[in-house]
N, CA, C and O atoms as CSV, one atom per row, in Angstrom:
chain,resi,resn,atom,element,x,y,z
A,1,UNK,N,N,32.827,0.051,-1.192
A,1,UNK,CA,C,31.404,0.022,-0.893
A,1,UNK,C,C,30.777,1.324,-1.365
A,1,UNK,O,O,31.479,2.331,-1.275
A,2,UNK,N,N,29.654,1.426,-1.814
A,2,UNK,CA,C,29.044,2.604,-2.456
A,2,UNK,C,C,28.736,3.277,-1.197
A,2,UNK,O,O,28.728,2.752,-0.084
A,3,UNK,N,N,28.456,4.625,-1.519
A,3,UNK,CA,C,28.014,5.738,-0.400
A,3,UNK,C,C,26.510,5.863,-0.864
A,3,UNK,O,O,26.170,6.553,-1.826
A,4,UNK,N,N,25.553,5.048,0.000
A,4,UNK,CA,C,24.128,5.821,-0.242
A,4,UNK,C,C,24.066,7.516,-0.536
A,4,UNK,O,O,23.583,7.744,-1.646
A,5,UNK,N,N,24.398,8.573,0.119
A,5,UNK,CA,C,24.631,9.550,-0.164
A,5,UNK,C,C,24.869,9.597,-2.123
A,5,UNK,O,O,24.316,10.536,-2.696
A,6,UNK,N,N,25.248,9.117,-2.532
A,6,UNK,CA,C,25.817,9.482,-3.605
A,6,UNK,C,C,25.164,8.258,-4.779
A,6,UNK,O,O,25.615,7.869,-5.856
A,7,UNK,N,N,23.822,7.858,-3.956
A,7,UNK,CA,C,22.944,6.773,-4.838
A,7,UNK,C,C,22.351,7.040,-5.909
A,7,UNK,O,O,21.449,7.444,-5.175
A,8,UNK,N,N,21.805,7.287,-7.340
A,8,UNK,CA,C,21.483,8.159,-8.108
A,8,UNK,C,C,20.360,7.282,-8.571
A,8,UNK,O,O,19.527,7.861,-9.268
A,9,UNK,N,N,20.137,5.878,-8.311
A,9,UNK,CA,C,19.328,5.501,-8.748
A,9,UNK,C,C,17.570,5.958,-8.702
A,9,UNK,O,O,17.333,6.798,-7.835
A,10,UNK,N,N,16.593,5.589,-9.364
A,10,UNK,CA,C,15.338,6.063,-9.594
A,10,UNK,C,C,14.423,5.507,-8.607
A,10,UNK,O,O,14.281,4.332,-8.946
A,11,UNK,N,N,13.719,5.732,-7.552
A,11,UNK,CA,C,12.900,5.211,-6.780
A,11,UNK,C,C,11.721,5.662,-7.545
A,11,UNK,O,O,11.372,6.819,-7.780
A,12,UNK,N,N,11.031,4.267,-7.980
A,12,UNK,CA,C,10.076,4.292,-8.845
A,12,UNK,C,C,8.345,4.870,-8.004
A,12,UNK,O,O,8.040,4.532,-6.861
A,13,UNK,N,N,7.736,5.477,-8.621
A,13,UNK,CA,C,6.415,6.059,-7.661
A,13,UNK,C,C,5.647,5.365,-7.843
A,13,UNK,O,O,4.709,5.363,-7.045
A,14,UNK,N,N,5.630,4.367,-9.034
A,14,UNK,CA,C,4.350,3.305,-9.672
A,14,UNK,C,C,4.847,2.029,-9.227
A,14,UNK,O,O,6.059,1.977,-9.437
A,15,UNK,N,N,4.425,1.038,-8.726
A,15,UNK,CA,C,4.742,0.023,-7.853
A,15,UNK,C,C,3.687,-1.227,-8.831
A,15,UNK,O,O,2.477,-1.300,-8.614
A,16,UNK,N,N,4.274,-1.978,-9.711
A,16,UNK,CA,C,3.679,-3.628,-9.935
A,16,UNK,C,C,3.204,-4.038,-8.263
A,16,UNK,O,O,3.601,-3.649,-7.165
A,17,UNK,N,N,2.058,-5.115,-8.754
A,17,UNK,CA,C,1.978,-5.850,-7.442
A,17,UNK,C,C,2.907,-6.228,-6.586
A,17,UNK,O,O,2.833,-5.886,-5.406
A,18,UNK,N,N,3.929,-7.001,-7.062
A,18,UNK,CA,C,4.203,-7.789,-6.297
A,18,UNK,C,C,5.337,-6.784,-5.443
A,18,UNK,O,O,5.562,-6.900,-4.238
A,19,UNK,N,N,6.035,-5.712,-6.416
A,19,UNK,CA,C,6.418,-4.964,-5.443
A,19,UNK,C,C,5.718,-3.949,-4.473
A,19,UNK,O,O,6.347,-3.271,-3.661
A,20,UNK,N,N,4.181,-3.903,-4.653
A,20,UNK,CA,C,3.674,-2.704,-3.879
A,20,UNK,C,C,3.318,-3.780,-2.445
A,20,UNK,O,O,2.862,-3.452,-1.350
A,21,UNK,N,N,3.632,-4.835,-2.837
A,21,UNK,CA,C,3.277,-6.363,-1.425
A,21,UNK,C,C,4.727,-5.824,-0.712
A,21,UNK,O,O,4.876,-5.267,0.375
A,22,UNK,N,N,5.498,-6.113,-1.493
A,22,UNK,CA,C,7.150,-6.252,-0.858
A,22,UNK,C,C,7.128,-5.036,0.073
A,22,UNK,O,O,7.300,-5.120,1.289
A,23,UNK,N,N,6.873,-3.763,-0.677
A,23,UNK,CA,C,6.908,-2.295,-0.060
A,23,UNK,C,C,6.500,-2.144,1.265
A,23,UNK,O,O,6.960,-1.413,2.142
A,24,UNK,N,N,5.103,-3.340,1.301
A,24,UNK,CA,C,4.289,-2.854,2.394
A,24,UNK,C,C,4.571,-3.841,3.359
A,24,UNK,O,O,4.126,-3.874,4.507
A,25,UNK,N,N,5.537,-4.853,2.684
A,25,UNK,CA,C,6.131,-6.074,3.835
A,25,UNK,C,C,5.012,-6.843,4.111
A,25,UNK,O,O,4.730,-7.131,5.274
A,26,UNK,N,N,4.426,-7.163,3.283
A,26,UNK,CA,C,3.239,-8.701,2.829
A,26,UNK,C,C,3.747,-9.397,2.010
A,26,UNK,O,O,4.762,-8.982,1.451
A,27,UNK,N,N,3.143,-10.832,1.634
A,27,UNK,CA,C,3.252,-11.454,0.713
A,27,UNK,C,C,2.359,-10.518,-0.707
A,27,UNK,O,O,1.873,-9.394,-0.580
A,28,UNK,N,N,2.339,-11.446,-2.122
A,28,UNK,CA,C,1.554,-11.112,-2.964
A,28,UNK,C,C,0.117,-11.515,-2.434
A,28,UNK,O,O,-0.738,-10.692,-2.106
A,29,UNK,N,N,-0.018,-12.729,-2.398
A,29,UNK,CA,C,-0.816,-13.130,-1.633
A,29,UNK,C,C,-1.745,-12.853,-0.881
A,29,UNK,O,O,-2.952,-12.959,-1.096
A,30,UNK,N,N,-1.088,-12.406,0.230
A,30,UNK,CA,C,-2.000,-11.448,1.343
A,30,UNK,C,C,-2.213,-10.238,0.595
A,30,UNK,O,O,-3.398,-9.908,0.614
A,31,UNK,N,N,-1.579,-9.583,0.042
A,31,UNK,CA,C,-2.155,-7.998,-0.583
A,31,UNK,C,C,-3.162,-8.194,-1.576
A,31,UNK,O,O,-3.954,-7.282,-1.817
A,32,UNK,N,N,-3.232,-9.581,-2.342
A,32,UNK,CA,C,-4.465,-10.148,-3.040
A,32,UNK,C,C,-5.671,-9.821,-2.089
A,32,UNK,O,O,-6.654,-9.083,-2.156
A,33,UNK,N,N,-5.143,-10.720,-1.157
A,33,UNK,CA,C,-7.120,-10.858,0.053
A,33,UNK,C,C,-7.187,-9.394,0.355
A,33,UNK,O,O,-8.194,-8.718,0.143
A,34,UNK,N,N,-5.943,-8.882,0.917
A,34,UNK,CA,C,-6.460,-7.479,1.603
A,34,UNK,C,C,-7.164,-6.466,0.313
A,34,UNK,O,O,-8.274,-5.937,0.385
A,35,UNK,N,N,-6.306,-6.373,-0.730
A,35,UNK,CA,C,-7.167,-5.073,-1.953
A,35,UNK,C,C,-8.593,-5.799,-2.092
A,35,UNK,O,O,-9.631,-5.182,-2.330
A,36,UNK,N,N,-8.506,-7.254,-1.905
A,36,UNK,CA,C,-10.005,-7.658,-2.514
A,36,UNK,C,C,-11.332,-7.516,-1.717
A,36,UNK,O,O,-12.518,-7.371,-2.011
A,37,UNK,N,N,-10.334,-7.660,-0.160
A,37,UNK,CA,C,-11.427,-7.530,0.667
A,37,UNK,C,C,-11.581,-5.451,1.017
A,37,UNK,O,O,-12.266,-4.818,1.821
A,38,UNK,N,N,-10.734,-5.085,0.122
A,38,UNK,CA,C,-10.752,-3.114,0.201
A,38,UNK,C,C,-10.028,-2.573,0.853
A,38,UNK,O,O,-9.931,-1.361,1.045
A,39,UNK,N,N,-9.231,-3.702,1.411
A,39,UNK,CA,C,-8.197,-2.953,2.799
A,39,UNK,C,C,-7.124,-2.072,2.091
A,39,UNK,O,O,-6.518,-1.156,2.648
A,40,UNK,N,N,-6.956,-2.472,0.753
A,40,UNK,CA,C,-5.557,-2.167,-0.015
A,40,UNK,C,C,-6.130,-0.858,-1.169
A,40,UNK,O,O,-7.177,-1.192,-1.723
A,41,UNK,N,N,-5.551,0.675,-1.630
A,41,UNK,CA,C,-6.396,1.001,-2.340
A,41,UNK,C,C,-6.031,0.616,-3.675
A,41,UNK,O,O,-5.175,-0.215,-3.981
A,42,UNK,N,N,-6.907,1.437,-4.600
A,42,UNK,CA,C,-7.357,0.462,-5.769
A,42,UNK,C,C,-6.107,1.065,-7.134
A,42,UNK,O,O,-5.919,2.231,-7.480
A,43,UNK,N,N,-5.443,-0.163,-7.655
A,43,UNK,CA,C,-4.581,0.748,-8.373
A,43,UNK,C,C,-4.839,1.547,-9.806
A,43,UNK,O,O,-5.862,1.554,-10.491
A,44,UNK,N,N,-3.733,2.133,-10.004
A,44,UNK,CA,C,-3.894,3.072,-11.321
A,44,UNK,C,C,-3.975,2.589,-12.544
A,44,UNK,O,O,-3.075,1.749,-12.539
A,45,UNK,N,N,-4.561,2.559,-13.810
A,45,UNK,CA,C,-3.626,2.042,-15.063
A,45,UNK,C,C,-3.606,2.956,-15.926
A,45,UNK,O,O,-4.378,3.803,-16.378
A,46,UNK,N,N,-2.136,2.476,-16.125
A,46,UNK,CA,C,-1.250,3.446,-16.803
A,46,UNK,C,C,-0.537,2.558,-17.905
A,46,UNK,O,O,0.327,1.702,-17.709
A,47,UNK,N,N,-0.997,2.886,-18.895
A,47,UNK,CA,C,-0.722,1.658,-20.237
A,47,UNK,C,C,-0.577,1.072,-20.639
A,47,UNK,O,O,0.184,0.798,-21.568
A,48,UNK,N,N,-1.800,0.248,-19.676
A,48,UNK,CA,C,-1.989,-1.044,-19.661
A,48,UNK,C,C,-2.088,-1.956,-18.620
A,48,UNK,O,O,-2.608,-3.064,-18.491
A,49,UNK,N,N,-1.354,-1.087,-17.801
A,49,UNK,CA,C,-0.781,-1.910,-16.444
A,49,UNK,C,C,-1.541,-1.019,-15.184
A,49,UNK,O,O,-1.875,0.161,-15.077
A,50,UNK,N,N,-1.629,-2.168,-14.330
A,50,UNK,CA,C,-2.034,-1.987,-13.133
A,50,UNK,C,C,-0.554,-1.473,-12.448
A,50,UNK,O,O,0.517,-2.080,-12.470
A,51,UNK,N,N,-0.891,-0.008,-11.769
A,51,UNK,CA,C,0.483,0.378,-11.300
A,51,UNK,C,C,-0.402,0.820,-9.638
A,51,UNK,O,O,-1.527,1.319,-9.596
A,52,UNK,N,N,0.511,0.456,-8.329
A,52,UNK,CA,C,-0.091,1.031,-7.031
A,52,UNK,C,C,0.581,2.170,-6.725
A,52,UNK,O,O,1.722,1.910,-6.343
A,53,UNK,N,N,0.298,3.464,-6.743
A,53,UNK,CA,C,1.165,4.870,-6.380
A,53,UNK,C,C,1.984,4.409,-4.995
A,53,UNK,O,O,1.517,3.640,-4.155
A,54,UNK,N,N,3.075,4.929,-4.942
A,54,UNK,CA,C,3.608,4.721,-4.088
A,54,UNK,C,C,3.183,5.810,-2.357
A,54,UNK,O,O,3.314,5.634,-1.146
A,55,UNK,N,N,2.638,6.914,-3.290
A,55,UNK,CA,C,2.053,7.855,-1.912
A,55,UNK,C,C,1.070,7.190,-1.297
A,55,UNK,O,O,0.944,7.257,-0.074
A,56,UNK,N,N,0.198,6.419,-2.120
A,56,UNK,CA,C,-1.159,5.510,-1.672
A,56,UNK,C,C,-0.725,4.848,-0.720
A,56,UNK,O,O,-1.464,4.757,0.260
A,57,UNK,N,N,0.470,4.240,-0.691
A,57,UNK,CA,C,0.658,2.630,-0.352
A,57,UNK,C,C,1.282,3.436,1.299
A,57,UNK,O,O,1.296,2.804,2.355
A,58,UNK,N,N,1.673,4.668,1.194
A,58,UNK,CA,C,2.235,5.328,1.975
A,58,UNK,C,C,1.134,5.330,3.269
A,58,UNK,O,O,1.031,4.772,4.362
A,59,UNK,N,N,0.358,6.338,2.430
A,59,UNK,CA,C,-1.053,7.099,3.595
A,59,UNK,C,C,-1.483,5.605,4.210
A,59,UNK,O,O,-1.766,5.519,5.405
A,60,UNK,N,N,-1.514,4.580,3.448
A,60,UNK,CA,C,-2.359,3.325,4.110
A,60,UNK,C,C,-1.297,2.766,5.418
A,60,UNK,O,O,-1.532,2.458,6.586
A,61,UNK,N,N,-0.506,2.791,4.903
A,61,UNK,CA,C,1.041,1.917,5.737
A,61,UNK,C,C,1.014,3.796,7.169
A,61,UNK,O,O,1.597,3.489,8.209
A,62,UNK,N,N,0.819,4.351,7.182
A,62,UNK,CA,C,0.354,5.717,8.081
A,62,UNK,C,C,-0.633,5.605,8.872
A,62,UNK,O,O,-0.560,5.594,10.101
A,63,UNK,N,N,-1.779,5.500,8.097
A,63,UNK,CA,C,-3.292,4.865,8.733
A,63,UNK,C,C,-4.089,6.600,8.373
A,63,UNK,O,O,-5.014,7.030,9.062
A,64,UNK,N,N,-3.509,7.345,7.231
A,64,UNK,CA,C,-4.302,7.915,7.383
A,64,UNK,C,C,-5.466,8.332,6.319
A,64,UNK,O,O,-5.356,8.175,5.103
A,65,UNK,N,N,-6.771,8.974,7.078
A,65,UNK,CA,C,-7.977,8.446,6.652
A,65,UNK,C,C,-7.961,9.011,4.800
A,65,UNK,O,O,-7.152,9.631,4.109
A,66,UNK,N,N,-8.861,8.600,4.641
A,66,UNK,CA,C,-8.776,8.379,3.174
A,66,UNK,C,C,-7.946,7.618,2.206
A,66,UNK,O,O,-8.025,7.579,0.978
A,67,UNK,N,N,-6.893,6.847,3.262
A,67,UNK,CA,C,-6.341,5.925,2.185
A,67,UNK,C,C,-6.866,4.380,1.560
A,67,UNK,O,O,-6.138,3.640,0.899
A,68,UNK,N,N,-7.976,4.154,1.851
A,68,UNK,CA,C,-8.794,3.292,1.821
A,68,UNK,C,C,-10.039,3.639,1.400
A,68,UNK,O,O,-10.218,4.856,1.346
A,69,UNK,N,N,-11.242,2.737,0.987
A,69,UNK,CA,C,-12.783,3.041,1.461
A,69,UNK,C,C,-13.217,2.408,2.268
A,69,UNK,O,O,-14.386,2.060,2.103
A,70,UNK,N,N,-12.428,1.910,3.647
A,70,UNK,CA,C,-12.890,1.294,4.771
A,70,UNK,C,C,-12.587,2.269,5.770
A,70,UNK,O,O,-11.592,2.020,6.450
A,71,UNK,N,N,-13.356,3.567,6.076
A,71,UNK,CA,C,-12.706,4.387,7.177
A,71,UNK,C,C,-13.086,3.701,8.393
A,71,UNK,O,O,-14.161,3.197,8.716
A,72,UNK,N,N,-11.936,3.792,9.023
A,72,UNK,CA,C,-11.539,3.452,10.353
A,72,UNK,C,C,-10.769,2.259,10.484
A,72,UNK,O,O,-10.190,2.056,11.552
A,73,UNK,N,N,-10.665,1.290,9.372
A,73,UNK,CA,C,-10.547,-0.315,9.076
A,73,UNK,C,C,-8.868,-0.332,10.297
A,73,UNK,O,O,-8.559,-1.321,10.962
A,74,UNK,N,N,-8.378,0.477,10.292
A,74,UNK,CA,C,-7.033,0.349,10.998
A,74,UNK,C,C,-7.063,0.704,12.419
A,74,UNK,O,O,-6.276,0.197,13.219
A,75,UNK,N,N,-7.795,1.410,12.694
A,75,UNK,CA,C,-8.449,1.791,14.359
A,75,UNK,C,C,-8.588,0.744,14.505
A,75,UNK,O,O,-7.604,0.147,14.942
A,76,UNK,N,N,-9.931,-0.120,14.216
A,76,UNK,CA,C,-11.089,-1.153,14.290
A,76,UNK,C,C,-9.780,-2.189,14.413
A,76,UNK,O,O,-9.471,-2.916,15.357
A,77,UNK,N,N,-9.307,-2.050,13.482
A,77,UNK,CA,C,-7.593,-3.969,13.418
A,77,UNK,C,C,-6.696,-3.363,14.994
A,77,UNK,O,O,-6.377,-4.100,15.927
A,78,UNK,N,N,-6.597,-2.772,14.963
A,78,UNK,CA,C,-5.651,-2.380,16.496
A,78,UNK,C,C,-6.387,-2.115,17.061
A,78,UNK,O,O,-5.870,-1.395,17.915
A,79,UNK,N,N,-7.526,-2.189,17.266
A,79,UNK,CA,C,-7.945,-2.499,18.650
A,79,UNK,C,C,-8.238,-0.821,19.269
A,79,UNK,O,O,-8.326,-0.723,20.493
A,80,UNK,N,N,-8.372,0.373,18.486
A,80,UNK,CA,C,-8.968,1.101,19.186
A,80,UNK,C,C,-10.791,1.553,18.777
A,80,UNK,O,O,-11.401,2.399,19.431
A,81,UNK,N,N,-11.334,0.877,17.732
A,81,UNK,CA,C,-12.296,1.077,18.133
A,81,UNK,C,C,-13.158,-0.636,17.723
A,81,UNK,O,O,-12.330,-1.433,17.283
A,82,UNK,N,N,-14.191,-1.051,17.791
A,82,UNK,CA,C,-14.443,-2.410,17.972
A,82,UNK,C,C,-14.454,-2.443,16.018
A,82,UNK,O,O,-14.426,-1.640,15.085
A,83,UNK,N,N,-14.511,-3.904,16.244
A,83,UNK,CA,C,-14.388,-4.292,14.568
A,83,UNK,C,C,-15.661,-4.292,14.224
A,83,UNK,O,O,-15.763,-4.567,13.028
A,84,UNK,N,N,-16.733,-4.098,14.762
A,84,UNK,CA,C,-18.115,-4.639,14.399
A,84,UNK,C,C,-18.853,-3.411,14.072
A,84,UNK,O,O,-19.925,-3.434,13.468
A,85,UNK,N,N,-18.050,-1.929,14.628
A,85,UNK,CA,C,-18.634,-0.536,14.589
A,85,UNK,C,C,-18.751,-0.194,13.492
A,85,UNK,O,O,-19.212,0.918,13.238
């Protein structure tokens, strides 16, 4: 069995869709509605391609502010401040 310790492989920082969905433990799908409706931030392109930074996908999956242009959108979904504010 391999020793994680001794893993050498490349953890990529630029994330395709469907893996920046997987990352964040959504479907493609749902990370469709959520970036469209702004919940998700907006990705990079980088030659050609739509790439999602992986620090982005980070701060959002954190809740912290500026990882979005919906400030507060994650307060407001859990319930600490109202959704309508």
């Amino acid at each position: 069995m391999p020793n994680p310790a001794n893993d050498n492989r490349v953890q990529p920082r630029g994330l395709r869709r469907a893996d920046a969905a997987a990352y964040l433990g959504i479907s493609p799908s749902h990370f469709d509605g959520q970036r469209k409706a702004g919940n998700i931030p907006a990705p990079r392109q980088m030659l050609g391609v739509s790439i999602w930074d992986r620090t982005d996908l980070d701060r959002l999956f954190d809740g912290a502010t500026g990882a979005n242009d919906n400030d507060g959108y994650w307060d407001r979904a859990c319930g600490s401040e109202s959704l309508n504010s």
